[in-house]
Phi, psi and omega in degrees: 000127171304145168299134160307084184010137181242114187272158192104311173237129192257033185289293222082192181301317193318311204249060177298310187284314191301332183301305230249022170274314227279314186307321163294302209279325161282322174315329201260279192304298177319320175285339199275303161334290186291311190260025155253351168273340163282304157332326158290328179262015166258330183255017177256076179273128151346160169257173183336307180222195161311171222242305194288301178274261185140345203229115184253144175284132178012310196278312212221011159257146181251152205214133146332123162223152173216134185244169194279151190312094160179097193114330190252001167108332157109023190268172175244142163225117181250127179229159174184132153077054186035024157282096196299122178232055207280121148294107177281169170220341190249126167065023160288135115314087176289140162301171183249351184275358169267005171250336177201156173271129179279358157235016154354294171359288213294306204246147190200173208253161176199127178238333227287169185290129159310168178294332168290354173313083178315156167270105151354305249247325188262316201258002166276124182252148185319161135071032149272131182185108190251129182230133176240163170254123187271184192208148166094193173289212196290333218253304195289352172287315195292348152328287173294324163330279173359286182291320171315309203265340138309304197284335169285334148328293176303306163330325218071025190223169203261140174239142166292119187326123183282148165290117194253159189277137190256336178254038189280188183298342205280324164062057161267142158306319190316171170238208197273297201282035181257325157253008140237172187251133216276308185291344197246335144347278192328267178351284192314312162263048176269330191265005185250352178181122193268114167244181176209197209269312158247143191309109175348128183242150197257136160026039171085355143233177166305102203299153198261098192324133165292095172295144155183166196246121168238153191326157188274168182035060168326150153281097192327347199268326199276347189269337202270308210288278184290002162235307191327314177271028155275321197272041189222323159292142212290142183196162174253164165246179150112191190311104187297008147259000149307131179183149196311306172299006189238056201282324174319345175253007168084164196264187248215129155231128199285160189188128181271160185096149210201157181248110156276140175251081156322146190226160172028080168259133195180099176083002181282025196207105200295164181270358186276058166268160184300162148322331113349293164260006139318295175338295195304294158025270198300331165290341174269305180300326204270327191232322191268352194264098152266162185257191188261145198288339177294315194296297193297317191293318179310300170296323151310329186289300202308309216292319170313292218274013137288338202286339179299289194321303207219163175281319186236160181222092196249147155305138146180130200284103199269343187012084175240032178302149121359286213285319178258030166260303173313320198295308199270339170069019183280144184252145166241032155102357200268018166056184157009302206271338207271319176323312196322291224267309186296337169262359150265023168272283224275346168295321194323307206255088188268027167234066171263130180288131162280131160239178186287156162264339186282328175298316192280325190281332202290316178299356176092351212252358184271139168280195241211115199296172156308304194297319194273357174285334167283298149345282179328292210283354159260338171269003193281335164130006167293137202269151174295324173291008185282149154257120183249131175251141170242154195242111198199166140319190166280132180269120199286145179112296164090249200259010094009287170266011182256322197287340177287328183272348160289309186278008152231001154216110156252059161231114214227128168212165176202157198315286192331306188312305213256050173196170210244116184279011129264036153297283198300320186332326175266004184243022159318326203230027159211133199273314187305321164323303175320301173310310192269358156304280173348309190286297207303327209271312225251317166313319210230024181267183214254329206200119186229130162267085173268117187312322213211149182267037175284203156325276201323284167322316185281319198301335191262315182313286176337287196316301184281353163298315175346293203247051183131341218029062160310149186306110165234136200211110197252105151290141174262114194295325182267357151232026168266352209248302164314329209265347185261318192264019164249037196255336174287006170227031154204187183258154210309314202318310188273010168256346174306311212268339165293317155317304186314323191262040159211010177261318171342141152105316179244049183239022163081050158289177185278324192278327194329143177240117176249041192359170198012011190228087157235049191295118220276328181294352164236357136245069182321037189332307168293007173223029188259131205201130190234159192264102187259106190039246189275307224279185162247126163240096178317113182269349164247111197209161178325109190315343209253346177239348263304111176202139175279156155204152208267197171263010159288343188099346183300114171277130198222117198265151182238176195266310188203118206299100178344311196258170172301048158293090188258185176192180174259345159309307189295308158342288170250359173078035188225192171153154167299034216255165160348136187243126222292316158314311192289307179323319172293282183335315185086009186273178206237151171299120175283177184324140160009091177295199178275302167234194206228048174295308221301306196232027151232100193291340194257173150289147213271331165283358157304296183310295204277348150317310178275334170267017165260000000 
């Protein structure tokens, strides 16, 4: 009997065997198929959130995972709804130029004082005594420290180790010598301003302070008009129940001289100063500001053990807080559960303004979810294997809204991580202490991120343009917020390279030019120096004379200043001068108000909540 006809192949008997080879091998690519197209979509996880946002709600949020090299390269890929989105990994080159500026070099901090700098020992006048109080957390304190020991120079007066505010939102206790170290303060400026330790005292006791408030951002002109003639006005001493009809109570002797008590000192001091009291400035912030030895050896312990882990390092203040999401009124993507909770944050404050939130992201005015401050910094070209500390709060969200940027650098540390909580134990229950771990760790890192432009950012941008121009890296936020929400729709290669070209400017060079954003604690300009062949040549200078000068004293006039000298007046179009009635008048800020509508608008535990 014949074999049965077969339809389909009019071929013949010959290709029996390749027929029954061919049928298996294709079946075999088809399953091979199938199970790379499932492996993509197993190893294709979403990014956190929408494209538009970043924070997903309970229900609907997605997380970055990343697996080890096999097959797919060691890459992550988020992808969604079959749009390709690969983080690469397997065969990146970190550059050697995201760790250092190659003209770093070029440049160095320089403060000390010209010859016309008078010695504290000459310009200090008797019975002159300034005492101020700062306001807010650690960083917006240390501002004020700062701006005290300019306005006591400018006074001519002796000043009191200031007083930090203890009953702010921050709610630390310490005092100054509990965070800085108070004798090497002294010293250090003794010949640039005379302080002491405690407030003057009279026949054995403590003499009694003049409260008064003066405007934000003062002027020397406006500090001479308005705080000078207190400490200059005529007063009696002796039995405050003395009078010419009391003779039995002894007399009364007339005197000059005075204690003034500044209050809520923060921002009292304008950025429009000479070359000269920048410097000093600079002298205070850079050198005389020590943390306390409990402080500073902690913070060296975090820094040795990243230096164990890794050769290099980035820092990054992430500020991603509850409190300062509510605050900034910015949305991340978290529906419902998220409108809820930020807007019973945000009840607290009743002079908190509502804003658009989509308007705050466009502007720029938003911090930078976890995931896209981790996006950024791999396309800017950091290998996944980088070590990161990051230095925060409490995180909204929590280990949730940390897992996309754990699963694109996971070697993730924080003060808590890398100490023995009886290390950390005695600083715990002081946020300002806590704070200055943080400072010192983020200071001395390879690479620094600032999440948000509060103190804590500007003072360490300065600082490290200071001490080297170390790598600081400012997202620039109102053009990462188009380049985030189209990214799932090009490839990683062309979201690199539009990240790179839109970072420009903010990656901490020496040169960078950043319009409005010349606030002086992050570009100490007047105190930046630069190195031109044998000569030194001072890159900063004075608007009203605009001339370099070298370190011989020799002046050389320029057309326009070679280095970047911005302010904040210039910023904002705004200052403090005088107010001309008053000035004619001779009057004064009167005593202390209840609060400080006269020179803020917002609320001041609000300010300081965002600006630390």
């Amino acid at each position: 009997m014949g074999q049965p006809r077969r339809r389909g192949y009019p071929y013949g008997h010959h290709h029996r065997c390749p027929r029954r080879i061919a049928l298996p091998a294709a079946a075999l690519a088809l399953l091979f198929f199938a199970v790379s197209l499932l492996s993509v979509s197993l190893l294709s996880t979403p990014p956190l959130a929408d494209p538009r946002t970043g924070l997903g709600t309970s229900s609907s949020r997605r997380f970055l995972r990343r697996y080890p090299a096999n097959g797919s390269g060691g890459e992550l890929d988020v992808s969604e709804s079959g749009e390709a989105f690969i983080v690469q990994t397997h065969g990146m080159i970190e550059r050697d130029d995201l760790w250092h500026s190659k003209h770093a070099s070029n440049f160095y901090g320089c403060s000390n004082c010209s010859s016309k700098f008078l010695d504290s020992s000459v310009t200090t006048q008797p019975e002159r005594y300034l005492i101020v109080v700062t306001s807010g957390g650690l960083n917006q304190q240390r501002t004020g420290i700062i701006d005290a020991v300019v306005a006591a120079h400018i006074l001519n007066a002796t000043l009191v180790v200031p007083k930090l505010d203890q009953t702010s939102f921050w709610k630390d206790s310490s005092n100054f010598s509990e965070i800085f170290d108070m004798d090497w303060f002294i010293s250090f400026l003794a010949k640039d301003v005379k302080i002491i330790k405690e407030p003057p005292e009279k026949g054995g006791k403590a003499m009694k302070p003049y409260k008064m408030r003066v405007p934000r951002k003062c002027t020397p002109r406006c500090y001479l008009n308005r705080v000078l003639p207190a400490l200059l006005k005529k007063h009696l001493v002796g039995d405050v129940a003395a009078h010419p009809n009391h003779p039995g109570l002894g007399p009364l002797r007339l005197e000059f001289g005075w204690v003034i008590r500044m209050t809520k000192y923060d921002y009292r001091l304008s950025n429009k100063l000479d070359t000269e009291l920048q410097k000093l400035r600079c002298r205070v912030n850079y050198h005389a500001l020590k943390f306390t030895d409990s402080i500073q050896e902690l913070g060296e312990k975090l820094i040795q053990r990243m230096r164990e882990r890794s050769r290099y390092f980035i820092a990054l203040h992430l500020r991603f807080e509850p409190d300062m999401l509510a605050f900034s009124g910015c949305y991340y993507g978290g529906g419902e559960k998220e409108r809820r909770e930020l807007a019973a944050i945000r009840r607290r404050w009743r002079t908190l303004h509502i804003r658009d939130p989509e308007k705050g992201r466009r502007q720029g005015r938003c911090p930078l979810t976890p995931e896209e401050v981790g996006l950024m910094l791999r396309a800017l070209g950091y290998r996944s294997d980088v070590h990161i500390y990051v230095a925060s709060g409490e995180i909204y969200g929590g280990e949730d809204t940390l897992a996309p940027l754990k699963a694109l650098f996971p070697n993730f540390h924080t003060k808590e991580t890398l100490t023995s909580q009886e290390e950390l134990a005695p600083f715990l229950k002081f946020s300002s202490r806590m704070a200055a771990i943080d400072f010192i760790v983020c200071d001395e890192s390879d690479a620094f991120v600032a999440n948000n432009i509060g103190n804590m950012a500007k003072i360490l941008a300065g600082r490290r343009r200071y001490f080297g121009h170390k790598r600081t890296i400012r997202p620039n936020a109102k053009q990462l917020y188009p380049l985030f929400m189209k990214r799932e729709n090009m490839s990683w290669d062309a979201f690199s390279a539009q990240m790179r070209t839109v970072q420009k400017g903010y990656m901490g060079e020496p040169m960078e030019i950043t319009p409005g954003r010349g606030e002086f604690h992050a570009n100490p300009a007047a105190c930046i120096c630069e190195k031109t062949g044998g000569n030194t040549v001072v890159k900063s200078i004075s608007r009203s004379n605009q001339e370099l000068v070298n370190d011989t004293g020799t002046k050389k006039a320029v057309g326009r200043p070679p280095y970047p000298v911005y302010t904040d007046e210039e910023a904002d179009g705004s200052d403090t001068e005088d107010d001309p009635e008053n000035t004619a008048r001779g009057e004064m800020i009167d005593v202390e108000p209840d609060d400080d509508s006269v020179v803020r608008q917002e609320d001041p535990e609000l300010e300081e909540i965002l600006s630390d």
